[in-house]
N, CA, C and O of each residue as an XYZ file, in Angstrom:
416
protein
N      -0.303     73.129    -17.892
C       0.040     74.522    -17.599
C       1.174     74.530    -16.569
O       1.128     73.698    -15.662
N       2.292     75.491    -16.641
C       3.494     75.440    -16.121
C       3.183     76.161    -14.623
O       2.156     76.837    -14.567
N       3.862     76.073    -13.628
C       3.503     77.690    -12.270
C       3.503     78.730    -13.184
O       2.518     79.460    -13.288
N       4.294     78.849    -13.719
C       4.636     80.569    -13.821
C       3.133     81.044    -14.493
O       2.581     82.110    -14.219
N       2.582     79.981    -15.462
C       1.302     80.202    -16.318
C       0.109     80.270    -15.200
O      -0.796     81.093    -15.339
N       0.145     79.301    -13.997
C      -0.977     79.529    -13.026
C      -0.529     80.673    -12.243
O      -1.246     81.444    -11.605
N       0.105     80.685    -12.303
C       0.494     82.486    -11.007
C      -0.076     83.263    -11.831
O      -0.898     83.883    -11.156
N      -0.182     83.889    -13.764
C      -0.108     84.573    -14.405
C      -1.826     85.013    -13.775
O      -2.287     85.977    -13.163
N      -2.567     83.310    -14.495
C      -3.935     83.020    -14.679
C      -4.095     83.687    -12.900
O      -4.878     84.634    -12.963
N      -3.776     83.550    -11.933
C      -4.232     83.627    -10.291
C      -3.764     85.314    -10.747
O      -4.730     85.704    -11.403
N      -3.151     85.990    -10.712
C      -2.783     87.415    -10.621
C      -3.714     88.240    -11.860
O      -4.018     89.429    -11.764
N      -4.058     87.440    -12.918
C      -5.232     88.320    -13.814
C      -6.429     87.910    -13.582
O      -7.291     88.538    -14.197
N      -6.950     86.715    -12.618
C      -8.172     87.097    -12.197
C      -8.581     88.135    -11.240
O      -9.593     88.461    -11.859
N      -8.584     88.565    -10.670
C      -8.270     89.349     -9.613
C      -7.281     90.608     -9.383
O      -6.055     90.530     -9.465
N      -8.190     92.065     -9.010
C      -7.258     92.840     -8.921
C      -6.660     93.051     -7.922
O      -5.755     93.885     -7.912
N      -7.124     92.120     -6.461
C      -5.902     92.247     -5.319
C      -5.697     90.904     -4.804
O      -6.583     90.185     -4.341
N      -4.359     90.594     -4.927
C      -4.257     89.132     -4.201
C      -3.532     88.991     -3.622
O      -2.537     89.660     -3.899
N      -3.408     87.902     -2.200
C      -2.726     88.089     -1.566
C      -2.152     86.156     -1.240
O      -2.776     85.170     -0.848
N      -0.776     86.370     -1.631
C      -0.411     84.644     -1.563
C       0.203     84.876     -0.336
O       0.930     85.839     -0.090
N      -0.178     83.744      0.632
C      -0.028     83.976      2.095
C       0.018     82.705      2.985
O      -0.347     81.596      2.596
N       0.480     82.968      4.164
C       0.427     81.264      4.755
C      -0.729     81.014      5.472
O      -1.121     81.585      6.489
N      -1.335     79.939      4.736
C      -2.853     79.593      5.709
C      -4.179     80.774      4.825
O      -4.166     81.129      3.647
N      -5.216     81.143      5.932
C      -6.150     81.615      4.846
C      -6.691     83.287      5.910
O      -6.413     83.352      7.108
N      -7.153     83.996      5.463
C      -7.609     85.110      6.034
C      -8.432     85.142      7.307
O      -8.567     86.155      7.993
N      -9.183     83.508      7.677
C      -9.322     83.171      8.563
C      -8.648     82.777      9.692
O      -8.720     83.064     10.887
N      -7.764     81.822      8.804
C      -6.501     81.260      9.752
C      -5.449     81.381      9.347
O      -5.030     80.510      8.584
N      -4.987     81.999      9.538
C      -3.451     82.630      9.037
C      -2.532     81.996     10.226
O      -2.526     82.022     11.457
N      -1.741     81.399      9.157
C      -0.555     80.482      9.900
C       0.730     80.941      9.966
O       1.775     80.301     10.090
N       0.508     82.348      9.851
C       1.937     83.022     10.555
C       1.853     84.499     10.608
O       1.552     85.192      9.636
N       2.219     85.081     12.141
C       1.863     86.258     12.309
C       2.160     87.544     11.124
O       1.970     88.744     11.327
N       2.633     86.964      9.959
C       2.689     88.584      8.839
C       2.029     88.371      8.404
O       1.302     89.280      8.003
N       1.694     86.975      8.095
C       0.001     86.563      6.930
C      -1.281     87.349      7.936
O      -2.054     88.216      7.530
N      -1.250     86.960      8.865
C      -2.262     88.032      9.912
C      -2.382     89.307     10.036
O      -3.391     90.011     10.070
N      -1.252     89.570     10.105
C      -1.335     91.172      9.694
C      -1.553     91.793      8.356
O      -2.119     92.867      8.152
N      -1.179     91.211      7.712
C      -0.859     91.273      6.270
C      -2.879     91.091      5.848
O      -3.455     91.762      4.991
N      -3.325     90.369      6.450
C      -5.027     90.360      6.348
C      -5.558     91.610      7.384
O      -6.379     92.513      7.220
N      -5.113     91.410      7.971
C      -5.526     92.941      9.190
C      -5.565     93.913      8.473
O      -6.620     94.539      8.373
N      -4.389     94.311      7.761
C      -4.309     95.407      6.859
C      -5.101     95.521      5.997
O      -5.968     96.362      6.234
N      -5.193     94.875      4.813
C      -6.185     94.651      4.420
C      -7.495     94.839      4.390
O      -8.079     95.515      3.543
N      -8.052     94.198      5.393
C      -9.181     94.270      6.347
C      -9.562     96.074      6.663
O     -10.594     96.743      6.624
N      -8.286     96.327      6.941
C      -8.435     97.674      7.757
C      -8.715     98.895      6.396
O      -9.101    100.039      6.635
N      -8.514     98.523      5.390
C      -8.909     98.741      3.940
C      -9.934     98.816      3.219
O     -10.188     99.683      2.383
N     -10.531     97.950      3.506
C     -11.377     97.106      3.304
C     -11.282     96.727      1.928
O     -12.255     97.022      1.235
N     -10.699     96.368      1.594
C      -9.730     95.503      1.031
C     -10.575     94.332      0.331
O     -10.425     93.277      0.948
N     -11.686     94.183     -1.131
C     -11.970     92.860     -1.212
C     -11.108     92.052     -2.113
O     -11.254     92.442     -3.271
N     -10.288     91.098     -2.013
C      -8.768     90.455     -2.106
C      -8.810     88.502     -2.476
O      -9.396     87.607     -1.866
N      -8.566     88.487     -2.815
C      -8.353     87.203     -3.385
C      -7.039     86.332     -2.571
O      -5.863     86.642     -2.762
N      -7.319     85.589     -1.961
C      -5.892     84.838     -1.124
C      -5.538     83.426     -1.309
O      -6.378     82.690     -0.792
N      -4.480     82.751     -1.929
C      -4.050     81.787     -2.341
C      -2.779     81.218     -0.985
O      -1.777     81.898     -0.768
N      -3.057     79.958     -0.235
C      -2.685     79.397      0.696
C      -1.605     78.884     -0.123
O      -1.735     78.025     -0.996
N      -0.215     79.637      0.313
C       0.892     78.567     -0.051
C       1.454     77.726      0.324
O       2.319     77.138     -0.325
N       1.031     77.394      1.724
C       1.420     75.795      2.122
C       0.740     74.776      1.774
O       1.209     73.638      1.782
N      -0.697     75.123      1.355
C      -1.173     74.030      0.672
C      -0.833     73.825     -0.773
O      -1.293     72.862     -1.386
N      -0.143     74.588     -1.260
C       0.802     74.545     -2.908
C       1.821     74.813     -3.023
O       2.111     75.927     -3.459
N       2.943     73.738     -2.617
C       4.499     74.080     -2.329
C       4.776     74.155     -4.075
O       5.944     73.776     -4.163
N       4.335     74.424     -5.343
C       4.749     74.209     -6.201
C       4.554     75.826     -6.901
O       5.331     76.434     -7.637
N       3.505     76.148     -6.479
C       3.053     77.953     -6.330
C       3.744     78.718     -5.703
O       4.140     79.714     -6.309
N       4.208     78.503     -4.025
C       5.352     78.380     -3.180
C       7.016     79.034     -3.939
O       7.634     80.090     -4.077
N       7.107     77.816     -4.201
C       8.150     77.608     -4.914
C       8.402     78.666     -6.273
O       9.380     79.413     -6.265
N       7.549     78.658     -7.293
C       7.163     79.214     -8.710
C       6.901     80.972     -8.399
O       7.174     81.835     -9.233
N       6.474     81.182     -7.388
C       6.360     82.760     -6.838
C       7.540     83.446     -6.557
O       7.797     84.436     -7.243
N       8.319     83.094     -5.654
C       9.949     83.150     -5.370
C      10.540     83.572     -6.775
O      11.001     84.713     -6.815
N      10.609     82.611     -8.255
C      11.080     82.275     -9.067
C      10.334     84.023     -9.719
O      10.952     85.086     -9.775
N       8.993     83.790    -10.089
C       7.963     84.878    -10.561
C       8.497     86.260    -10.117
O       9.112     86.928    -10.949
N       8.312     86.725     -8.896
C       8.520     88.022     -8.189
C      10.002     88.423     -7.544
O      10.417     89.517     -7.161
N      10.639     87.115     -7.572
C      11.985     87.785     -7.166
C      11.816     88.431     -5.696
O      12.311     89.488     -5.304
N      11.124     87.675     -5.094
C      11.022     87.892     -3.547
C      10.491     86.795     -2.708
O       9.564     86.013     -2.922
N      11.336     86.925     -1.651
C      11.935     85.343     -1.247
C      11.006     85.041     -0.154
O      11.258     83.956      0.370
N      10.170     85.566      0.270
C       9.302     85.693      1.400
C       7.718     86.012      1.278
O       7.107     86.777      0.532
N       7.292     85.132      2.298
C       5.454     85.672      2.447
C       4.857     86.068      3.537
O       4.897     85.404      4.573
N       4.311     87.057      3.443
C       3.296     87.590      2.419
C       3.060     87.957      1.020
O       2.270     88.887      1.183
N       3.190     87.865     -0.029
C       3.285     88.392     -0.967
C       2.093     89.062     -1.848
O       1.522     88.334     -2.661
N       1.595     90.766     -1.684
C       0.469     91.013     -2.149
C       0.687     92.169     -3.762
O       1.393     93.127     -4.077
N      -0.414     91.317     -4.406
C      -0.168     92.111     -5.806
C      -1.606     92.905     -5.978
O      -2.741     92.662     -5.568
N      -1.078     93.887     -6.713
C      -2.225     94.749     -6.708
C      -2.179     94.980     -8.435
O      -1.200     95.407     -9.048
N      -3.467     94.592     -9.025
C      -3.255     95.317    -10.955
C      -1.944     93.995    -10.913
O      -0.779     94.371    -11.038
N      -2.217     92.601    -10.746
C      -0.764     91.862    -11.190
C       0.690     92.509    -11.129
O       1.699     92.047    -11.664
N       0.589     93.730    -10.331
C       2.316     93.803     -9.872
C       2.259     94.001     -8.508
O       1.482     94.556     -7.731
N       3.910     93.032     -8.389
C       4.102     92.773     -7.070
C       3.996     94.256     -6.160
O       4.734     95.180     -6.501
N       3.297     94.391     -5.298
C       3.514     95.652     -3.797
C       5.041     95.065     -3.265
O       6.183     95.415     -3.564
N       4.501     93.968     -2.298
C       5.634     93.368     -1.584
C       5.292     92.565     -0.487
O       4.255     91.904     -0.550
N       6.138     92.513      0.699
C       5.427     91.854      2.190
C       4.792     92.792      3.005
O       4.211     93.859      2.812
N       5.217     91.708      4.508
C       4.156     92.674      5.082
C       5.317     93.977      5.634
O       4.747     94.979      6.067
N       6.505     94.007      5.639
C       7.220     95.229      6.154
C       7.049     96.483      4.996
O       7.157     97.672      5.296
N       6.825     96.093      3.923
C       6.290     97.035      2.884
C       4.814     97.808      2.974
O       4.631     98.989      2.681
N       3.882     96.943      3.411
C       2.610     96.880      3.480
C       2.635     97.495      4.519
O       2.015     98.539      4.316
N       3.124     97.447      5.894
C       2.754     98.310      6.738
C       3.491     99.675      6.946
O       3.218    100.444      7.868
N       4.592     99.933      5.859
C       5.255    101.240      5.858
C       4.045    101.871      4.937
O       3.666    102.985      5.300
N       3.438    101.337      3.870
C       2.397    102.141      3.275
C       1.271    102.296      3.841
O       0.652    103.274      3.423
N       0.604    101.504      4.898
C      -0.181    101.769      5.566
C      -0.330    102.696      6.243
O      -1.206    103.532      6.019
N       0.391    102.752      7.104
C       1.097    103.918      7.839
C       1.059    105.294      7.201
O       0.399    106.252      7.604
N       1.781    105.258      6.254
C       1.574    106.301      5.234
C       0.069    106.555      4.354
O      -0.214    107.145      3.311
N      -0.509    105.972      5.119
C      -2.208    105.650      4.292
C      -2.037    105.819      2.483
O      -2.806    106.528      1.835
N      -0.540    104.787      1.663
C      -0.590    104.895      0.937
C      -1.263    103.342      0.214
O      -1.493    103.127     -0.977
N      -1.382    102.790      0.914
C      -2.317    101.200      0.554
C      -3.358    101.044      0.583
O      -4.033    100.312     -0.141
N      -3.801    101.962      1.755
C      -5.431    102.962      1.432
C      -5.383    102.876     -0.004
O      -5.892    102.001     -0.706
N      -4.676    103.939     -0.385
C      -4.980    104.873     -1.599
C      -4.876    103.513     -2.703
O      -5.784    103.329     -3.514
N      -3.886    102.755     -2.648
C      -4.012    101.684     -3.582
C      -5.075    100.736     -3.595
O      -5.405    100.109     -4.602
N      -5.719    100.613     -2.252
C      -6.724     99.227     -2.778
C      -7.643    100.156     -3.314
O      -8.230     99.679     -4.286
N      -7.967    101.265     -3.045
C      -9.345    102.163     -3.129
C      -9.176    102.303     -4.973
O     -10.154    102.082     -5.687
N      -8.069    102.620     -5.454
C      -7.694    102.950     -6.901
C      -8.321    101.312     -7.401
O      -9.381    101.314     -8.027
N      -7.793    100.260     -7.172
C      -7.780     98.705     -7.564
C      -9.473     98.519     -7.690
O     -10.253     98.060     -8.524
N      -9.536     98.998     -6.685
C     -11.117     98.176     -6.437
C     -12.247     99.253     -6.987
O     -13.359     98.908     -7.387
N     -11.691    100.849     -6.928
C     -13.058    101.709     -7.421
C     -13.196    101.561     -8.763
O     -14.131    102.104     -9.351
């Protein structure tokens, strides 16, 4: 199976996921932290794939979404975005409204 086929398989199990650095516990860089905060603050139940432990997922996501940076959270398998996206909708309690749609 190619990345692009495991990103497909990782984004249709799950209707919220979040590919991120490190894990919701330990988040290894302050947007992956927030980027779970948010979340969290959601309550948000989310699926999270560590991309430093898969520079090949890493790599194949960039290629996939056409966005060059992580956090990267998908909701229904399409890309939202990072965390400067994520917290303009927050803010706007419009990520509320999306995990609540995803998950009810």
């Amino acid at each position: 199976m190619n990345v692009q086929d495991r990103i497909r398989e990782q984004l249709s199990g799950d209707k919220i996921v979040l590919y991120m650095k490190g894990t919701p516990q330990f988040p290894q860089c302050g947007f992956s932290a927030k980027a779970t905060q948010m979340l969290g603050a959601c309550g948000a139940k989310y699926t999270s794939y560590d991309i430093l432990m898969d520079p090949e997922i890493r790599q194949g996501l960039k290629e996939y979404s056409n966005w060059p940076t992580f956090p990267q959270l998908y909701v229904n398998g399409e890309l939202v975005g990072g965390c400067d996206i994520m917290t303009e909708l927050f803010q706007k309690g419009e990520l509320q409204k999306l995990v609540a749609k995803a998950t009810g």
